[in-house]
ROVEXFI-170557 format. One record per residue (C-alpha): residue in three letters; x negated, y negated, z. Coordinates in pm, 1 decimal. Layout:
% ROVEXFI-170557
+---------+----------+----------+----------+
: residuo :       px :       py :       pz :
+---------+----------+----------+----------+
:     ala :        X :        Y :        Z :
...
+---------+----------+----------+----------+
END
This chain:
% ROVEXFI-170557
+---------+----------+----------+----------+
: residuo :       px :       py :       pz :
+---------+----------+----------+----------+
:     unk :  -2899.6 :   1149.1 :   7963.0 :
:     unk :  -3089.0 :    823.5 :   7840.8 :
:     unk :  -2818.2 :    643.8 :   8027.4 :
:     unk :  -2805.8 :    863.7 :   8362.4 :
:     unk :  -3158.2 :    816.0 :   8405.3 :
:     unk :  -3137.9 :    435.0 :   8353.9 :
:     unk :  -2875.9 :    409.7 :   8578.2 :
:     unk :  -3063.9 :    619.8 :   8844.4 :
:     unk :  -3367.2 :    395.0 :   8815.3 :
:     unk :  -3204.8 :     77.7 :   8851.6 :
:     unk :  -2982.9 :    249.7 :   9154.8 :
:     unk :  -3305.0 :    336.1 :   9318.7 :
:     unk :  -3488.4 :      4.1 :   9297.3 :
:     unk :  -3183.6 :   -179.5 :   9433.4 :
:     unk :  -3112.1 :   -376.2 :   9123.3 :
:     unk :  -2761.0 :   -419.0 :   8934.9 :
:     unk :  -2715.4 :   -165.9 :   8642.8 :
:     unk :  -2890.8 :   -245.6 :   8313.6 :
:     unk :  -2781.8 :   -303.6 :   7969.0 :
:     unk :  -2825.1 :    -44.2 :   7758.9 :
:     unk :  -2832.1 :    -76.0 :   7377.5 :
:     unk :  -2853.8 :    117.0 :   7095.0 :
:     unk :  -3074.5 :    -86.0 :   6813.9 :
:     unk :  -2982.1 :     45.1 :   6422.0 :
:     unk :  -3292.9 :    210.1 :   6290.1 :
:     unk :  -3333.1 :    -11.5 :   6016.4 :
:     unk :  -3348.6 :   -353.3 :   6272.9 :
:     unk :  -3591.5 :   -115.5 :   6467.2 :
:     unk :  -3830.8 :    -90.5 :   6173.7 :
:     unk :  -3787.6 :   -454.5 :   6112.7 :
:     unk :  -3883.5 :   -504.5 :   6434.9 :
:     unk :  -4154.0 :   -289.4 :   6450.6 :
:     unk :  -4316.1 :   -524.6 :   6182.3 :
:     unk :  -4412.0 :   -825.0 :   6437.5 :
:     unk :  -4349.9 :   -619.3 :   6741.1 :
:     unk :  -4613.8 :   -284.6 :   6833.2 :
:     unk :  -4410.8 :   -124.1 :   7083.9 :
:     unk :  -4104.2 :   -136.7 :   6835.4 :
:     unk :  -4355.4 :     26.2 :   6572.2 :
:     unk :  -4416.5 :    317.7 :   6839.3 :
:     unk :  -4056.8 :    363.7 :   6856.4 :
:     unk :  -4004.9 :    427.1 :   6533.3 :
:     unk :  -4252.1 :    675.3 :   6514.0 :
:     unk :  -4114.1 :    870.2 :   6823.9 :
:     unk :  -3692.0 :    796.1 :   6719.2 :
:     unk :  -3718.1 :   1182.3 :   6607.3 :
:     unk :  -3661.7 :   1273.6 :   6984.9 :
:     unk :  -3349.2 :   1114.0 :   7037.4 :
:     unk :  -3199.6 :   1273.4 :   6733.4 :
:     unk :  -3094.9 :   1539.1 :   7023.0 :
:     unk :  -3091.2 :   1599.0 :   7385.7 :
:     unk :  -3364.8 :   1724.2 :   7585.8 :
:     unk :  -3318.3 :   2053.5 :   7715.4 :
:     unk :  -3491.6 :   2116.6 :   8021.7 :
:     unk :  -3566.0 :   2451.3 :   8222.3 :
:     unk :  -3832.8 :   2521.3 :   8483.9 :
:     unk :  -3692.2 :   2890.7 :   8538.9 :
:     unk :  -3963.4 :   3040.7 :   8370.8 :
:     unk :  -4198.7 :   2829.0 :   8617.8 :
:     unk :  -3982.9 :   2941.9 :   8883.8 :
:     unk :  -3999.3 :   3288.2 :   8865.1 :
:     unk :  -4311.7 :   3319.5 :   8777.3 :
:     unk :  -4492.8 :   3105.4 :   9051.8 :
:     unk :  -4188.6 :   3019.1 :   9293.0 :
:     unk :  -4197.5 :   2648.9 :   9217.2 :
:     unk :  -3891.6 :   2455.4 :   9154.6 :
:     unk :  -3845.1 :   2158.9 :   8971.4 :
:     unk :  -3833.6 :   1786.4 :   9178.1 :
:     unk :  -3492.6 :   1625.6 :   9156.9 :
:     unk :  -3476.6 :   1317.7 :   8918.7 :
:     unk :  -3359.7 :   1097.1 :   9189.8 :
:     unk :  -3614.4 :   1240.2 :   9410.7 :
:     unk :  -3911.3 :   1199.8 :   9144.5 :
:     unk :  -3756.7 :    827.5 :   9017.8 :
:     unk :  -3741.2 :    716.7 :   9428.9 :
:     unk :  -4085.2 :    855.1 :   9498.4 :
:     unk :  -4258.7 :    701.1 :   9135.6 :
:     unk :  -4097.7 :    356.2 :   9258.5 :
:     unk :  -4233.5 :    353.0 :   9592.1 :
:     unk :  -4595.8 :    423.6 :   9440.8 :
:     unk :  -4534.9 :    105.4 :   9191.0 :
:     unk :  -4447.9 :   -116.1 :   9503.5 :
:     unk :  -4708.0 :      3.4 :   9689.1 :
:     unk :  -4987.9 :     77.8 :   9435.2 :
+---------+----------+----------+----------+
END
């Protein structure tokens, strides 16, 4: 999904597709030594052990909201950065 969304993103801001890399968790760590966004990651690596499940039903029934379309919610969050 990591992918997807990247390639949504760049899609919607007009630019050519991205590279996309996985980085071995031991060159993340080292990396993380110099580098404090790299340290973050390392901390938060546990949530891409597995995918995301997501489901607004519950929200749905209950108050008759539906989710926003990725696409939708990626094109709108771009426009704000441009314009913000």
């Amino acid at each position: 999904m990591t992918r997807q969304l990247i390639e949504i993103a760049y899609r919607q801001a007009g630019q050519p597709p991205g590279k996309l890399r996985r980085l071995p968790p031991v060159l993340l760590r080292a990396r993380g030594l110099v580098n404090p966004t790299m340290r973050e990651l390392v901390e938060m690596q546990y949530q891409f052990e597995e995918p995301f499940v997501v489901d607004s039903s519950k929200i749905t029934n209950k108050l008759g909201v539906e989710a926003t379309p990725v696409g939708e919610a990626l094109g709108t969050t771009l426009q704000e950065y441009r314009h913000g």
